[in-house]
C-alpha positions in Angstrom: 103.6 138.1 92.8 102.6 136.1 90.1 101.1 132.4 91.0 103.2 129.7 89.6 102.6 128.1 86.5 101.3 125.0 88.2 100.0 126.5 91.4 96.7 125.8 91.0 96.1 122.9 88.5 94.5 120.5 90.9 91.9 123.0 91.2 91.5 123.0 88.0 91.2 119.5 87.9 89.1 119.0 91.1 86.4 121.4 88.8 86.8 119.0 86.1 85.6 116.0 88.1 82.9 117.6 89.6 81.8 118.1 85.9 82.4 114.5 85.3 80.1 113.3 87.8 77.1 113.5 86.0 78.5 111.9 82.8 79.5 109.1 85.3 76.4 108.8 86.8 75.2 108.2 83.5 77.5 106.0 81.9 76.7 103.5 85.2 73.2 103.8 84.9 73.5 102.7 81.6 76.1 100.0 82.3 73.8 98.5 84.7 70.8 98.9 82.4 72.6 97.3 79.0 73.6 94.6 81.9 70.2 93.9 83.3 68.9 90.0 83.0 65.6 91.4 82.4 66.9 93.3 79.4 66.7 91.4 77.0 69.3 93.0 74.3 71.6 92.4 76.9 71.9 88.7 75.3 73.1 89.8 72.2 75.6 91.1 70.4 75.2 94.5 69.8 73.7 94.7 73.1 77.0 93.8 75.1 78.9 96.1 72.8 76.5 98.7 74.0 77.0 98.0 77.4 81.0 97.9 77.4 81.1 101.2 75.7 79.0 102.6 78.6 81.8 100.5 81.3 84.7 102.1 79.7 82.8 105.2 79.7 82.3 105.0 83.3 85.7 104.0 84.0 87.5 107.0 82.6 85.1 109.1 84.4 85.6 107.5 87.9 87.7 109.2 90.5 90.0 106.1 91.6 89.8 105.7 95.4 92.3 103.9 98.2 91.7 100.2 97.4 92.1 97.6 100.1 94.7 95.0 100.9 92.1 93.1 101.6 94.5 89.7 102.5 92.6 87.2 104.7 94.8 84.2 104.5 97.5 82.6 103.6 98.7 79.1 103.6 101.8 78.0 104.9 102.2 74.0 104.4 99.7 73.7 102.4 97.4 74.7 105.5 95.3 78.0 105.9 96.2 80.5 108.0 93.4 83.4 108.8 95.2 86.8 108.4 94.3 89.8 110.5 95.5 93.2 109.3 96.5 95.5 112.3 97.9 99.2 112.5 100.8 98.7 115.5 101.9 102.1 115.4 100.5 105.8 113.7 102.5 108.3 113.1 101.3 111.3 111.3 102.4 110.7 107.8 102.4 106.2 108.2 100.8 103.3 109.8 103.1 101.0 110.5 100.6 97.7 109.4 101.0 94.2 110.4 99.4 91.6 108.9 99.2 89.7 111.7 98.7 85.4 111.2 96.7 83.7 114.1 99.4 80.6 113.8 102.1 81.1 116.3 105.0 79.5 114.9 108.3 82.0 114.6 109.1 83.3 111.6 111.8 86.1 110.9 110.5 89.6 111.1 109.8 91.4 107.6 109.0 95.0 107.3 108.2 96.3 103.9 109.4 100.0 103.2 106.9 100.8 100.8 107.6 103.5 98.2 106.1 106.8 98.5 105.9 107.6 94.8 102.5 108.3 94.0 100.9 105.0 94.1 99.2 103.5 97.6 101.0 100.8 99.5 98.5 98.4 98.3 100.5 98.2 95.1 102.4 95.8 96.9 100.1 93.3 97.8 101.0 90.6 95.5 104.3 91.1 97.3 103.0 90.5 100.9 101.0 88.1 99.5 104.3 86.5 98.4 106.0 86.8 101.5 103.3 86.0 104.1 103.6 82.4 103.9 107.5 82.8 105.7 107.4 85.8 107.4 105.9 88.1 109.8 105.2 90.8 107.4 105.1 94.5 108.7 104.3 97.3 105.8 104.9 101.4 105.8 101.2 102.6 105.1 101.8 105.8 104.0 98.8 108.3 103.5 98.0 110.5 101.3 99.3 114.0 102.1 96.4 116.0 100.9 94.7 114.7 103.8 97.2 115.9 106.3 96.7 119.0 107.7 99.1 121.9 107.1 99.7 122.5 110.8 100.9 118.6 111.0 104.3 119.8 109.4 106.1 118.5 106.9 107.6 115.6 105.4 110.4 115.4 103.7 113.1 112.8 102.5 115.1 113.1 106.1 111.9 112.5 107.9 111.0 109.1 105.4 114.7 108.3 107.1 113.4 108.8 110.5 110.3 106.9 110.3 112.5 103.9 108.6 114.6 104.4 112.0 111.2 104.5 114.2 109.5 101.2 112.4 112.9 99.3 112.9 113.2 100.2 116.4 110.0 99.5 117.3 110.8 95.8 115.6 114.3 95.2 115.4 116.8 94.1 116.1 115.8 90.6 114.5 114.8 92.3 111.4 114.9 92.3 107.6 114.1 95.5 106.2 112.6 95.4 102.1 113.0 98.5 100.1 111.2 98.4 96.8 112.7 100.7 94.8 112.4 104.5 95.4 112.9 104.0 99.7 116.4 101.8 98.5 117.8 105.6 99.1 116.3 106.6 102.2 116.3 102.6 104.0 120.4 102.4 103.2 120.8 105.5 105.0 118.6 104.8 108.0 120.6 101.9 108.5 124.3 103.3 107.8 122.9 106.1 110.5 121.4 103.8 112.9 125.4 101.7 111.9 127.5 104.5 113.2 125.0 105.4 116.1 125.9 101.3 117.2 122.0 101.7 117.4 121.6 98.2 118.7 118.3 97.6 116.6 120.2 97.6 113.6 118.7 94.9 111.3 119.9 91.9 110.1 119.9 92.4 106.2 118.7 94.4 103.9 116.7 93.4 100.7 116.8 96.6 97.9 115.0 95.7 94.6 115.1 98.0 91.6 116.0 100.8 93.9 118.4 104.0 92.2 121.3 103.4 95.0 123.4 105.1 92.0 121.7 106.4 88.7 124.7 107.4 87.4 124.8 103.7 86.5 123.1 103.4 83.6 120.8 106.1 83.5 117.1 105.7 82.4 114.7 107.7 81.2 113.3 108.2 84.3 116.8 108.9 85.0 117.7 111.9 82.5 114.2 113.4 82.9 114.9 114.2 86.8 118.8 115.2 86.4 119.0 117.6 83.6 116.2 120.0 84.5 116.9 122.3 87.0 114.2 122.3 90.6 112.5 125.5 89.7 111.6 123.1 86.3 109.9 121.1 88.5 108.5 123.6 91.2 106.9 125.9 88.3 105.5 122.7 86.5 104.5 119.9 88.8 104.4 121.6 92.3 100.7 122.5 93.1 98.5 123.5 96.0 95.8 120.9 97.5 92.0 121.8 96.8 90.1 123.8 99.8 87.8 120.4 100.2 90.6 118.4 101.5 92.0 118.5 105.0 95.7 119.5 103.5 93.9 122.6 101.9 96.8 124.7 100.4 99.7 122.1 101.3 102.2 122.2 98.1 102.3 118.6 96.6 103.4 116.6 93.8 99.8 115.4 92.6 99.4 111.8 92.3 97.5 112.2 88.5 100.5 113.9 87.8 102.8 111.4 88.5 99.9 108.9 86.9 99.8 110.6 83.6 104.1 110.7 83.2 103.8 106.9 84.0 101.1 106.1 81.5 102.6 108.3 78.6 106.0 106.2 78.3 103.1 103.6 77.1 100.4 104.9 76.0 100.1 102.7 73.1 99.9 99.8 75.7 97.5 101.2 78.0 95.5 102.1 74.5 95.7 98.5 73.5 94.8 97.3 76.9 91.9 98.9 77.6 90.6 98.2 73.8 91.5 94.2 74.7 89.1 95.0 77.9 86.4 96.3 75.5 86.6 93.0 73.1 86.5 90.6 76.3 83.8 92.7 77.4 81.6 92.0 74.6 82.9 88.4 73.9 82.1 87.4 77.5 85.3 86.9 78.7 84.7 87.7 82.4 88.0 86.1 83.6 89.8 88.4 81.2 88.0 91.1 81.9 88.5 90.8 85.6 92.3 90.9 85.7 92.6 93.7 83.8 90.0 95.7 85.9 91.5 93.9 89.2 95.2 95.8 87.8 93.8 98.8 86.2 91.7 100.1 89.7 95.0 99.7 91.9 97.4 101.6 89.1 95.0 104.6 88.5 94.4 105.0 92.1 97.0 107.3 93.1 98.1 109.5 96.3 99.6 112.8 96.6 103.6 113.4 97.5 104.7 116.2 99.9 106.6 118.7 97.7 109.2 118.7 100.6 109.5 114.9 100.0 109.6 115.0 96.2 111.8 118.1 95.3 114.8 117.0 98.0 114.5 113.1 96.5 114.9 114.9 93.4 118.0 116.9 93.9 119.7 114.2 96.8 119.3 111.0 94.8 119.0 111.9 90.7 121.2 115.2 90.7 123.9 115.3 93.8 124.2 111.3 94.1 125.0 112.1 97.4 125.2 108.6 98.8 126.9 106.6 97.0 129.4 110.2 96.7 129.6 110.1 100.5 128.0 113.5 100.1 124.6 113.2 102.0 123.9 114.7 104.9 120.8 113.9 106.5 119.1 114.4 110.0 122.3 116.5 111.1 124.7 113.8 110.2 126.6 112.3 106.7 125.3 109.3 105.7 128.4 106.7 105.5 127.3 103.5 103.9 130.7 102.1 105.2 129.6 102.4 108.7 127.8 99.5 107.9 129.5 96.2 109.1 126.5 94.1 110.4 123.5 94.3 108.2 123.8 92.2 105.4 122.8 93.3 101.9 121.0 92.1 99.0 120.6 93.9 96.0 118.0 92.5 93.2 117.3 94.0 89.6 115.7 93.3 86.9 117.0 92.6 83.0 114.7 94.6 81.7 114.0 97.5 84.3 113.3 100.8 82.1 113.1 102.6 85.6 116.1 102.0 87.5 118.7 100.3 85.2 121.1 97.9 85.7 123.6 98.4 88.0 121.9 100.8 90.3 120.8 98.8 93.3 123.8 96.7 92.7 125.8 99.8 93.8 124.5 99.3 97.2 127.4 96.5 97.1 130.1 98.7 96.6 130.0 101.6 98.4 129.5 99.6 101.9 133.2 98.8 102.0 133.7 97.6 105.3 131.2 95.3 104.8 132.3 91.4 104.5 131.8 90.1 101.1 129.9 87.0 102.9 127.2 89.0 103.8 126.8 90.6 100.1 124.6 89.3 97.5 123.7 90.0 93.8 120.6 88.8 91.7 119.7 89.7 88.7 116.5 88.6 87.5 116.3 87.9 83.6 113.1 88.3 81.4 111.4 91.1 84.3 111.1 94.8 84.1 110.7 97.0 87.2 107.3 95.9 88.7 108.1 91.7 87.9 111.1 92.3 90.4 108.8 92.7 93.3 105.5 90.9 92.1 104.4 88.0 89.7 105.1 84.4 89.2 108.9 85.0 88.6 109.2 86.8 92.1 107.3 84.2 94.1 108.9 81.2 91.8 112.6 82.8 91.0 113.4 85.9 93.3 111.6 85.0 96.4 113.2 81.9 97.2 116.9 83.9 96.9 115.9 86.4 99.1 114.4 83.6 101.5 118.5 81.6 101.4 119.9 85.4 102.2 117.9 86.4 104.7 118.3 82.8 106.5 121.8 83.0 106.1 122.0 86.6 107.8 119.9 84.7 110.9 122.6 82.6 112.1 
């Protein structure tokens, strides 16, 4: 039998790094020497020109690794609170992370489904950052499935529900679960299951930002990419086997540069124009500048792999049956029935300019829980933010956060 199309692309591009190490080594070597004090071009012009070119250089050539949370403290009243990140439970696909404060005033219980969609958890810091200061923030750590070994299993979207059911027993039931987008799916039906199970960990509320609860609502991009081409599409052009030098050797996987490179072409003239604006602040000076955009740039090009299990059932049960908000999914040996829900209050946020999940799609969430009482229901919808300003940025911590703080108060009581 013939190897699919895709089969064995990340080999291909595992052999393309390890040509790309020597140009880095290079380009780094010369960074630091068109950097040096002691060089004395390095004052001029021409010379820090010559130096950025090599910095880009080695940038494009760097193979982006897991960054750090790296949160130490936080203040709450104005005072700072030391911050102490601690795994309270492994599993063997997440670590369930606290970021645990050393003040010991109560504060409601937070845990942060994080997406599995190619990027690390860490893309969410500014969020937790956010957050820290009035809750006691818990976080899904997922880990990149091409170092899981084969004979660990697999993962799929029914086992991201169990884990979501595992993380909020092991907290609840004074909980608020937060889904950022892609887990809005798999979070509303661990809690409509744990609902109808009158599991008594049920949370309190739930908070689902820009999450596709319905993409039949208007439909994205995004949205018409994954429904109108049929899963062997996907299998034959985006499913591929991990390299022999990682501990998931052969596992199938959605690669994470995959998933990097369908991100960065819907704006590629952006990303162009950014990193030529980081070239020009490199050779003006313009550290500050510089550093922000290398701060972003090393979380978003660091990117983890997606069990093909996980990815391709995703694919068919959220963007081409619509099974839950159709009543139609059936997941750990059950149907999901968001009207089963009558306890957990809801929140659904979005925002006005989200070209990933559009309007309307998390706000579905409100609907389809019917026997849920409209006082424990609640809409926002963020103007002037596109998908990633509805979980991070000044407008989150200035315009959504405190919202979600009055819910998740309310549903305390």
């Amino acid at each position: 039998m013939m190897p699919q199309s895709s089969e064995y692309m990340y080999q291909m591009l595992e052999m393309s790094r390890a040509a790309m190490v020597p140009f880095n080594l290079m380009a780094k070597g010369m960074q630091n020497f068109s950097g040096s004090p002691f060089n004395p071009m390095s004052y001029t012009e021409h010379g820090r020109m010559f130096g950025a070119t090599f910095e880009l250089m080695e940038r494009i050539t760097r193979d982006y690794k897991k960054p750090e949370f790296g949160i130490t403290h936080t203040k709450i009243d104005n005072v700072s609170v030391p911050v102490t990140e601690k795994i309270v439970m492994r599993k063997t696909f997440c670590n369930l992370l606290h970021f645990e404060k050393k003040n010991k005033a109560k504060q409601p219980t937070l845990l942060i489904a994080a997406p599995m969609s190619g990027h690390y958890a860490t893309l969410l810091r500014g969020t937790v950052e956010a957050v820290l200061p009035y809750y006691d923030v818990y976080i899904t750590d997922w880990l990149n499935i091409r170092d899981v070994p084969m004979n660990d299993g697999v993962f799929d979207l029914d086992s991201y529900v169990a884990y979501t059911i595992a993380f909020i027993e092991e907290l609840g039931p004074d909980v608020h679960v937060m889904a950022v987008c892609q887990p809005s799916v798999p979070v509303m039906g661990a809690v409509a299951l744990m609902s109808a199970a009158k599991n008594p960990k049920t949370p309190r509320s739930m908070i689902l930002i820009g999450g596709p609860i319905d993409t039949r609502r208007n439909p994205t991009q995004v949205n018409h990419f994954a429904e109108y081409r049929p899963i062997e599409w996907f299998e034959r052009h985006v499913i591929s086997r991990v390299p022999m030098n990682y501990a998931g050797a052969m596992r199938r996987v959605y690669p994470g540069f995959v998933q990097l490179t369908g991100f960065m072409s819907m704006n590629m003239e952006r990303h162009m124009g950014e990193h030529f604006n980081l070239f020009l602040n490199l050779v003006k000076g313009d550290g500050e500048s510089a550093t922000s955009h290398k701060k972003f740039y090393n979380e978003y090009l660091s990117v983890m792999d997606l069990p093909a299990e996980f990815y391709l059932q995703t694919l068919q049960v959220v963007f081409k049956d619509h099974a839950l908000p159709r009543g139609k999914w059936e997941c750990l040996g059950k149907i999901v029935d968001p009207n089963a829900i009558t306890k957990t209050g809801i929140i659904a946020i979005e925002g006005e300019l989200d070209d990933i999940s559009g309007l309307g799609q998390t706000k579905a969430a409100l609907k389809i829980t019917k026997n849920l009482a409209e006082s424990k229901k609640h809409y926002h919808m963020q103007k002037g933010v596109g998908h990633y300003g509805s979980f991070n940025g000044r407008k989150f911590r200035d315009q959504i956060l405190p919202v979600i703080r009055k819910f998740t108060a309310s549903q305390e009581k």
